[in-house]
C-alpha positions in Angstrom: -28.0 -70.5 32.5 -30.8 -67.6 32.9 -32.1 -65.5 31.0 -32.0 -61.8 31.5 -35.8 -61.7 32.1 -35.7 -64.2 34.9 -32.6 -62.3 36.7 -34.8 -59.2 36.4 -37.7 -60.4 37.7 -35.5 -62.1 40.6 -33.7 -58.8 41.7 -36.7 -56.7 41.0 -39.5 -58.9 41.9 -43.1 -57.2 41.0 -45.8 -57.4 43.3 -44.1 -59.2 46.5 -46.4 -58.9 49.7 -49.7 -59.5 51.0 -52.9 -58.2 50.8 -54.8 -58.2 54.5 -57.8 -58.4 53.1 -57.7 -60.9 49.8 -60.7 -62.1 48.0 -59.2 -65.7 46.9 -55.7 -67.2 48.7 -54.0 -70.0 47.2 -50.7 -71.8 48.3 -48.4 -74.4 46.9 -45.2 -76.0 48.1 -43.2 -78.2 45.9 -42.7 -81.5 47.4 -39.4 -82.0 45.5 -37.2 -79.1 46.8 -39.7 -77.6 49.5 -40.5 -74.4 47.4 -43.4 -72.3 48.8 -46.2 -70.1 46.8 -48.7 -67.9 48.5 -50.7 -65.5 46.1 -53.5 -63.2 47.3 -55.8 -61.8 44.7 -58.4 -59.3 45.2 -61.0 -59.5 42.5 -63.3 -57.0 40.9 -66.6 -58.2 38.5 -64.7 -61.0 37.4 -61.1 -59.1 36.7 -57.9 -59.7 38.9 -57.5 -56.4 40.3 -54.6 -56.4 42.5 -52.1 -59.7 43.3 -49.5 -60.1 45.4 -47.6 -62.8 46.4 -44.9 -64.7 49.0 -42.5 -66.7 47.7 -40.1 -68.7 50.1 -37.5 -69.9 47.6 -34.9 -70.0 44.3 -34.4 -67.3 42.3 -36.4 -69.4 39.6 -39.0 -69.6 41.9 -39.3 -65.7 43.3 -38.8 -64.8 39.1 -41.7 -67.3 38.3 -44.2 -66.0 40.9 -43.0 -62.1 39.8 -43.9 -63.0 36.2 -47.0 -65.0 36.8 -48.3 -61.9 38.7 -47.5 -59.5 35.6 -48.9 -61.8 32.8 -52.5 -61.8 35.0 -52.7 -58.7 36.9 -55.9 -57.2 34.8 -56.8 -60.4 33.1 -60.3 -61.8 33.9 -60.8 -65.2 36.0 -61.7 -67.1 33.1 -58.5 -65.6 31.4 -55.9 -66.3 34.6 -57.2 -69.5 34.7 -55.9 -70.3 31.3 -52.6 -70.0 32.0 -50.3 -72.9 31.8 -46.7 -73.8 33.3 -45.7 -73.3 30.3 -46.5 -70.1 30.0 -44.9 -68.5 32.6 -42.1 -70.1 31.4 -41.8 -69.0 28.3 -42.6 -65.6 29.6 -39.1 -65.6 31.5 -37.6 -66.6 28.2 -37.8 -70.4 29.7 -36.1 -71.8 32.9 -33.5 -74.4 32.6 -35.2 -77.9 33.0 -33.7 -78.4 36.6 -36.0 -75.4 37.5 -39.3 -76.1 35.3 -40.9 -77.1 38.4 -40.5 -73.0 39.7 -42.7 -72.0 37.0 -45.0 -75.0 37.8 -46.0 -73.8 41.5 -46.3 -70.5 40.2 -49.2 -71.3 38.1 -50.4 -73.9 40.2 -50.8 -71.2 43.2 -52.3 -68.8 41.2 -55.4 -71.6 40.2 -55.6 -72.3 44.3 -56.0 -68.6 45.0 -59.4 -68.4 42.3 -60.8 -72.1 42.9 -60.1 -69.9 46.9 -62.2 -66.7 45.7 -64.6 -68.9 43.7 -65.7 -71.2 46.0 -66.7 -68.3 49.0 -69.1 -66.7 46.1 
């Protein structure tokens, strides 16, 4: 039903906390299963520098922040912003369509989290 990518990034999830003091915070919570996304980002000259992130949830869910963080950690605004659904999906190898939504919160919070940073500058 998994894939091995999305068990790993469930067991051994990259990134998970909080950073006190976060340039850009975004949050999402699925309305359909009650899911809950909290990224922090911390930005330097336009590049994510450091992300973390709290995930009150699935397994699909706590995989699909883990890899969202991974895929933009380093990557520029402009660059994180581009990032689809989809993507994070197909990152973990895809999510069975039950659990699509995961991958969609993931993104979603991270776009929160720089509209967050973006519109304090």
């Amino acid at each position: 039903m998994y894939s091995d990518k999305v068990i790993d990034h469930f067991t051994n999830p990259r990134n998970v906390g909080v950073i006190a003091d976060a340039d850009g915070v975004g949050e999402k919570v699925s309305a359909s299963c009650g899911d809950r996304m909290k990224i922090f980002l911390k930005v330097s000259d336009g590049v994510i520098e450091d992300i973390k992130f709290q995930t009150y949830g699935c397994g699909a869910a706590i995989a699909s922040s883990s890899m969202m963080s991974e895929l933009v950690v380093g990557k520029t605004l402009e660059q994180a912003l581009a990032l689809t659904n989809d993507d994070v999906a197909a990152a973990l190898d895809g999510l069975p369509a039950p659990k699509m939504h995961c991958s969609n919160l993931a993104a979603d919070a991270l776009h929160e989290a720089i509209k967050n940073y973006q519109d304090k500058g």
